[in-house]
N, C-alpha and C positions, 0 to 999 in steps of 0.2 A: 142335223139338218143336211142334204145332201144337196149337190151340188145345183142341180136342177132349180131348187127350191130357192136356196139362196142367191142364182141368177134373176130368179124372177119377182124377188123380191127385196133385190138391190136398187136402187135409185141408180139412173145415168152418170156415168160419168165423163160430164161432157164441159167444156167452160161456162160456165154460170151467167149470167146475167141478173145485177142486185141492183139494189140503191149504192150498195158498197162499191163495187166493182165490176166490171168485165174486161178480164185478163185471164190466163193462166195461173199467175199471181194470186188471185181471188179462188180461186178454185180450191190451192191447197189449203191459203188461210183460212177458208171458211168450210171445213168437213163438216161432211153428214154424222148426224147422230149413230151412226149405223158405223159410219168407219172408226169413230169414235170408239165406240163398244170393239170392235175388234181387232183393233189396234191393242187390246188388252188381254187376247188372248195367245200364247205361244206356241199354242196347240193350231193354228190360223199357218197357211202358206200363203206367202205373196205373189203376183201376179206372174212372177218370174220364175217359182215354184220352190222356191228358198224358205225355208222355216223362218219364222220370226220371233226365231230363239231368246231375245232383248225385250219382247212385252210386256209390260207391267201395268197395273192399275193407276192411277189418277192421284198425286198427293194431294192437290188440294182443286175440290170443281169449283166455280164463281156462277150462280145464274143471273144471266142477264150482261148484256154484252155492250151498255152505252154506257154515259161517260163513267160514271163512279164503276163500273165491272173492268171497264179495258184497264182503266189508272190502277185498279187494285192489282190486276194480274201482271200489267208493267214494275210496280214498286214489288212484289212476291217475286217475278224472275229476278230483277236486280240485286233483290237481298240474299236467295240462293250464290252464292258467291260459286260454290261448286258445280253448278247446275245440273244437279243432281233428282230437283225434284218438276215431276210432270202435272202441268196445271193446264186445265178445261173448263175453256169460258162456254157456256150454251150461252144460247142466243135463239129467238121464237124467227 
């Protein structure tokens, strides 16, 4: 996909306005599906035009993002003691 393409078919990224949040804050906690996915690629440069040599896929995803999804994914990073492993709640 070239670059063209991929601008035009990025979502804004701009401060959010949710039920959750409107802050900056909210913005990063709540990524798009889309950064999401390529957050996993390291083949991907960042904004700043730096490889994102460090990407890796997802240990473990959670769908759905209310109480019993958030509680799961809080008590899974706790138990990673190393934290070592990447977890991805969706959310609709």
């Amino acid at each position: 996909m070239d670059t063209a393409t991929m601008a035009s078919s990025a979502q804004p990224l701009t401060t959010q306005s949710t039920a959750f949040t409107r802050d900056i804050l909210g913005r990063w906690v709540c990524n798009t599906l889309e950064e999401a996915r390529n957050s996993t690629d390291p083949t991907r440069m960042r904004p700043d035009g730096r490889p994102q040599i460090e990407a890796r896929d997802f240990d473990l995803i959670i769908v759905g993002g209310g109480t019993f999804g958030s509680i799961l994914a809080e008590h899974a990073s706790f138990r990673d003691k190393a934290r070592a492993h990447r977890i991805l709640v969706l959310e609709a």
